[in-house]
N, C-alpha and C positions, 0 to 999 in steps of 0.2 A: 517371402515364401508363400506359396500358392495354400488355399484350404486343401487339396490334394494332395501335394507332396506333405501335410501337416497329418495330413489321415493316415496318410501308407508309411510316415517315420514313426505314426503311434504304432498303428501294426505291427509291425516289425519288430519293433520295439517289446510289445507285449507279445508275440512268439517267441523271442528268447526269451523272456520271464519265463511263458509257458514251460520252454525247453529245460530249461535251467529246473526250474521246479521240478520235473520227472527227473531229470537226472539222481537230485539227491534223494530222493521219494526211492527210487526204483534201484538204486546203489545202497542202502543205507536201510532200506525194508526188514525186520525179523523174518521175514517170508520170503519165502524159496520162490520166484519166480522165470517162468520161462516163456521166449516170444518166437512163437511160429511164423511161416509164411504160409501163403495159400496152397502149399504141399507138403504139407507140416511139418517142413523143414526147421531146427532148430536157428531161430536169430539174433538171439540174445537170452541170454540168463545172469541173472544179478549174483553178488559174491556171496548169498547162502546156499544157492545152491552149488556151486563149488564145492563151499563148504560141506554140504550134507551129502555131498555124493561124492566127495573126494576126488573132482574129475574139474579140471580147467575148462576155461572159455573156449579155448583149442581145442579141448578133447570135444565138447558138444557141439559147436560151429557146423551147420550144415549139416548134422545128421538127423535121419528121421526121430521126432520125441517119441515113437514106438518102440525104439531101443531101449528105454529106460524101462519097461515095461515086458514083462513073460507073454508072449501069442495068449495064452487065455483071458491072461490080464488085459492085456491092450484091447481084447474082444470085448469082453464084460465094460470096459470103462468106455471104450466107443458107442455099445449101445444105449448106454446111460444118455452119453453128452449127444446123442441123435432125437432119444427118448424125453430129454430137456429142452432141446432146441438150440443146443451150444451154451446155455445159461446154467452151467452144474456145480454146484453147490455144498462142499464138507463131505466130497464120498471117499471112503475112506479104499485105498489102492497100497499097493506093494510096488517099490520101486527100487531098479538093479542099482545099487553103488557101481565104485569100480574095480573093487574087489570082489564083486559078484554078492555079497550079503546083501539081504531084500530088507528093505527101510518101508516101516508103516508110514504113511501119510494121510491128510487129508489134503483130498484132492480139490480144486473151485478151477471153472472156467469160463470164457465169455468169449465166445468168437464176434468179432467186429467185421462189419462191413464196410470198406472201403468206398469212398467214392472211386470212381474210375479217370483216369485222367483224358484228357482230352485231346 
């Protein structure tokens, strides 16, 4: 076996760790987590937040995370995470169940930047 295909089986190799590792990190969390796309469409959320909003994978998949969120709300916490730079941090937000009853939280965010592919 060539030192290069011994490089790219290690790679590999340690990206499924990687993978593998988020998985149960991000399935298995105390904390309610959710993953937008570049139009803050909902991509993923882990089983507490089901839990704490009483809404499935399904119910959230592709909808705006502004929904979870009152217009004044969603306004006030946009300008925070603009006024942070996407880096925000235990602000504390009101968030719609699916029952409509509003759940205090504290809120943390990090938007990441992407490489772009080629």
């Amino acid at each position: 076996m060539s030192k290069t295909n011994k490089i790219t089986e290690r790679l590999e190799k340690d990206l499924l760790e990687s993978k593998q590792l988020f998985k149960v990190v991000f399935d298995h969390s105390p904390a309610a987590i959710t993953v937008t796309d570049n139009q803050d469409r909902i991509i993923a959320c882990n089983p507490m937040v089901e839990k704490m909003l009483g809404m499935t994978k399904k119910d959230l998949f592709n909808k705006p995370i502004n929904v979870l969120f009152s217009t004044e709300e969603w306004k006030r916490i946009g300008s925070l995470i603009k006024r942070h730079r996407g880096k925000l941090t235990n602000a504390m937000a009101k968030i719609i169940c699916k029952d409509g009853t509003l759940l205090d939280v504290s809120a943390s965010t990090s938007i990441l930047k992407t490489a772009k592919v080629r």
